[in-house]
Structures are given as C-alpha cells and as structure tokens.
Phi, psi and omega in degrees: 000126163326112176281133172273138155311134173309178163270307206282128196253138174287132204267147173278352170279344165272355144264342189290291199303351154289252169015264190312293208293334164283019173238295182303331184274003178239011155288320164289284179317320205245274231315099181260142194222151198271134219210131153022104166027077135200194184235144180195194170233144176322333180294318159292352180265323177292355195263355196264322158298311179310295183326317180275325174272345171269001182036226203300316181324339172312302203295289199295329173295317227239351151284316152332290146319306168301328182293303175319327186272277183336283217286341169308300196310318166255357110358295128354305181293309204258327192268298187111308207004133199289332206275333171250003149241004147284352219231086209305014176249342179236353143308323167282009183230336155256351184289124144204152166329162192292310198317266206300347183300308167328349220235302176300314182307333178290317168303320189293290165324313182275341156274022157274309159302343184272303198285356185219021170052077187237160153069169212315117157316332198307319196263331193268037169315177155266015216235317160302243194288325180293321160316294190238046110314291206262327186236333155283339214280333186310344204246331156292319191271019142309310223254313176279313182344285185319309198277312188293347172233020180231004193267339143325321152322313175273335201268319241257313184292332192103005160321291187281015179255304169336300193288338188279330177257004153299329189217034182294299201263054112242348188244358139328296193287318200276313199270327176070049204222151151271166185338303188330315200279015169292330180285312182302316170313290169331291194288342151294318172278350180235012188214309192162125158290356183273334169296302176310331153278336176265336150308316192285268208329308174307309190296328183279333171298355169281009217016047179248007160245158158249241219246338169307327188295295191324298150337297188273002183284301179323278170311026188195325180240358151322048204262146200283140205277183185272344174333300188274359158271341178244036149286300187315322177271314167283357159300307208265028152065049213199355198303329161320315117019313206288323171324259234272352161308277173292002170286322172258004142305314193298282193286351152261352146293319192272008156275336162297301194307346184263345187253356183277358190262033166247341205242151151324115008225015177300325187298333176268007163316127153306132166249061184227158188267175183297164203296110189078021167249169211221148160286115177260356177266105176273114157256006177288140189262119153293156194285001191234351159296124159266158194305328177276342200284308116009256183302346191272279200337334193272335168316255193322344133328269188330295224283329186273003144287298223309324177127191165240159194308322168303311175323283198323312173279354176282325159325279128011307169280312166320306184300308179290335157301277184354307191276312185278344189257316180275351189231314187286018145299331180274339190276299180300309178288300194297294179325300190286340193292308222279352188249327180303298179279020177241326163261342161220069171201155121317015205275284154324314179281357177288274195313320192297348198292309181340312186253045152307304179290292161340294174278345167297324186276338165284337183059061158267120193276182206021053166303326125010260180317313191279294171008287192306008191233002192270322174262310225292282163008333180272349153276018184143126180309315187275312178335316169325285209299330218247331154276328161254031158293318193263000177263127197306336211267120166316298172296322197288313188285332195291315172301303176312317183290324170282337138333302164318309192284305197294020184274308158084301185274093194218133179303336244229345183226264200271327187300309206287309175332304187275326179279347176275344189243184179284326200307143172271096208211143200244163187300294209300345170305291213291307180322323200257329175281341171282345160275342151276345151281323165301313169287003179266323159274359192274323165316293176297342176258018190227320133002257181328304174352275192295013182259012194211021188214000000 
C-alpha cells in the first residue's frame, strides 16, 4: 500500500532548525578532533577538562550525590511523599523496586567506605571500590554532564529522522535494527560507550525503539572508542599494531553484530515499547519520495517540534540527573562486587579453564595462561590486558586484546550502565551475551592473528 505524505510542509525556518543544531550535535558527538596526542570528540574533551578542573574533588560530588539518590530512594519507597510520585520524571528515577532501591544502598555504602577508607580494604582497594570511585565514576560524571545536555542536539532536530530513512535498507537487513540507530553506533565508536547508552535509552524510553530494538542496540553497538583501543595496545606493548589491530575489532565486531540479534536472547526480546509509549518512528517511504528527499522533510518536521531553547534545556538537564543519580549508583554497586570476585576469588579463573581446549585447538600459543583473560573481562574492561601483560607470546597477547575489546559487556562500565537505565536487559542477559560474543569472536580474531603474525 502507498504510504501518503504528510500535509505539514517543511518551513524554511524549519531547515535552519534542522541545520544548525544537527551540524553542533554532530561536532559534538561523530566528530573527532586531535586532543593530547591523540584523536576523540569534542564532548569528550570538554568532559576531560571539567575533570582536570575539579580534580580530587569529583569522588566527594559524587559520593554525594549516590548518598543522596539511597536515601531519597528509600524514603520513597517506604513514604511515598506526593512532589515524587505526582511528578512522572522523579517518580521514574526514585518509585522503583525494592531490588533496586537495594542496589542503590549498596552503592551508597561502598561509596562511603572507598572515599573514606572505612571497614575491609577488600572493598575500598584501589584495585576494587578505588577503581570506580577515583577513575571511573570521575569519567561518567563528566562525561554525562556533557553528553546528557548536548544530547537533545542529536535526539530532538531531526538527525535521527535523516538517518532512518537513509540507512534503513543497511541496518534491517544486517542488523534487524532501524536506520536511526547508525547514530548510536557512530557515537559510540568515535566517542564512548556510555554516550551510546544514554542515547539508545532515551530513545528507547520515547518511544522510537521497541524493547528488542533497544536491546540489541545496547548491547552490540555499545562499542569500546578507539581512545581505549590504543589504551589497550599500549598495555600489551602492541602500540606498533594498531591498523590491523582495529581492522580486526572492526570485523569481529561486525560479524557479532549481524548474529547475536538473531540467536537467544536477545532474538527473543518482544517488539512491544516502553511502558506507556506508542511507536513513533514511520520508516515506510512513499514510492514516489527518494530516500533523502524524505528523510530531510521528516527532519525539518521534527526540529519545527522540538520546542524553545528552555525545553531543550530542561531536557537536557533531565538526562544528566538521570545518569548521575540512576545509573552511577548502580555502577558503584555492581562495578565493586564484580572487581571484588575478580580479584580476590578464583572465580574468573575458574570459569576461564573450559577454554583451554579451546584456545589449544585455535593453536593459541600459551593457552593456559591466556584462558584467565578470556572471562575475567566481565568484571572490568581493562583486566584482560593487566593480566596478560605478562605473557610473552605476540599473538596471544594481540588475541586477549582483541577479545577484550569485542567482549563489549563489563560490569564495571556499559554492564552496570545497562542494568542502571531502562533499557530491557537482564543481569543473567549480559552473562549470556557476554559469552557469546566472546566465543563467537574469538575464532575470528585469532584468524585475523594469524594473518599478521
């Protein structure tokens, strides 16, 4: 059947409003500009200054803050008080279940004992609780400021209405995903995954994904920036590398990415929307409309929605509350248990033996040794490498890193980040998609190896 065109005709003040703010949001965001030796996007570089200027101070805002988030939260829970369950934006961020209300006090204890060193070093280490207190969580709440009030510039103007009818017929077919969600990728790979979960969340609580879309958008193109791929190659001594290194990040992510929305469990995700949402993104074309021609009218439509400059920012502000109060509570809590059993338990190494027989059968040399890196990664991204530093063998350490990166899923970062937002993903999900992404790349990047070794 023919789809009719809308009637509301695009205004010329309705491409400036389209334009501008989507060329500043895709500066901010897609855009890499040369930084302390290196290349990153602007949003990270402003998030990189706020860090350095508020210094040590970040750890004491933002134990503050998780405390503040605990104790509202149970309070809530137990009272109810009307200004937060009349109010649909702070009701969604403090009505929540006992589980998580549980979840967050946990974070809030550990983040007391880490900042003030109290009760078993097990939990405040630096190796633990120190970890994502003193160097991560300063790099989310930067990192969200920036991202969480410039990210209206990408959702609001008609980006993403541009990209959905553009790239529809490539990310169906490979991906079972819409065009839009090219952008989440994008912003991820050239900037941070934690900027690709608070867009694919927003979007999916707006009703433009449904719960399946959302998933695998989370879960798959959540991708590690290249910042942190050449962290990573200069831990394993590998900095020489890097071309064929992310050439083969490149192609075993992008063979995960076409099978995991296809196989459990993801595959088994409902394609119904978030709670009280409606679908709002029409990707049907009329037949007689070329795809850009289209997508700009649905663009410049949005952006003469989008509002006044207060919206946005009132918007804008929401997203950054969101992040800092709902999910890095979540971060805290989840992130130290998971470096607690990565680091003084046997736990990871346990689990790593299965792929012994494995990597002996890839004709991985010290396989043994490399096993232990093959799980442990689901506590925390950087562990592979800090554990296989020391192993002698080129290829082998060139196989951990790259395994590492395309693992995708670590409590310690995008793990806790997906179980803290809405999106709908389960602890035991992340388990099963991080093993399967592991065994599904790991063949192909131990390929690749052996084509450069």
């Amino acid at each position: 059947m023919e789809v009719q065109k809308q009637q509301d005709k695009p205004t010329t003040t309705g491409y400036l409003r389209f334009i501008i703010p989507s060329l500043i949001g895709i500066l901010l965001f897609i855009v890499p500009l040369p930084y302390n030796d290196s290349f990153t996007i602007p949003v990270a570089i402003l998030a990189g200054i706020v860090q350095d200027w508020l210094g040590e101070s970040i750890p004491y805002i933002m134990t503050g803050l998780i405390t503040f988030t605990g104790i509202l939260s149970i309070i809530t829970l137990f009272v109810k008080p009307a200004f937060i369950t009349k109010s649909p934006f702070l009701s969604g961020l403090f009505y929540i279940t006992p589980l998580w209300v549980i979840t967050r006090i946990l974070g809030m204890i550990f983040a007391i004992m880490t900042l003030f060193q109290l009760g078993p070093s097990a939990i405040w280490s630096d190796t633990t609780g120190g970890t994502l207190l003193f160097d991560l969580i300063p790099v989310l709440f930067s990192v969200f400021l920036f991202a969480g009030l410039f990210l209206p510039l990408l959702l609001d103007f008609g980006l993403l209405e541009l990209f959905g009818a553009l790239l529809t017929k490539v990310m169906r077919p490979l991906f079972k995903l819409p065009g839009r969600s090219s952008v989440d990728a994008i912003a991820s790979w050239l900037g941070d995954g934690t900027v690709g979960v608070l867009l694919t969340n927003k979007q999916y609580e707006m009703g433009y994904y449904t719960k399946r879309e959302a998933a695998v958008i989370g879960t798959t193109f959540s991708v590690v920036s290249i910042t942190f791929t050449v962290v990573i190659l200069a831990q394993m001594e590998l900095e020489g590398m890097f071309v064929p290194f992310y050439m083969t990040v490149l192609v075993a992510g992008l063979v995960a990415a076409i099978i995991m929305p296809r196989i459990p469990p993801l595959s088994r995700k409902l394609d119904t929307y978030y709670e009280g949402t409606t679908r709002k993104a029409d990707e049907m074309i009329p037949t007689n409309v070329n795809r850009f021609q289209w997508g700009m009218e649905k663009a410049v439509i949005q952006a003469d929605k989008a509002g006044g400059f207060s919206r946005v920012a009132r918007g804008g502000f929401q997203n950054v509350l969101d992040m800092w109060l709902g999910v890095v509570p979540v971060v805290m809590a989840i992130g130290t248990i998971a470096l607690i059993i990565a680091e003084f338990t046997p736990f990871f190494k346990y689990l790593g033996v299965p792929f012994v027989p494995i990597l002996t059968f890839l004709q991985v040399p010290e396989a043994a040794a490399a096993s232990e890196t093959m799980v442990i990664g689901f506590a925390d991204m950087f562990l592979p490498a800090i554990i296989g530093a020391g192993i002698e063998n080129d290829l082998t350490r060139f196989v951990i890193a790259g395994v590492s990166i395309t693992q995708l899923i670590y409590m310690s970062e995008v793990g806790g980040l997906l179980l803290g937002s809405k999106l709908p993903v389960s602890f035991i999900d992340l388990v099963i998609i991080f093993l399967l992404r592991t065994l599904i790349t790991l063949p192909i990047i131990v390929g690749m190896a052996y084509l450069f070794f």
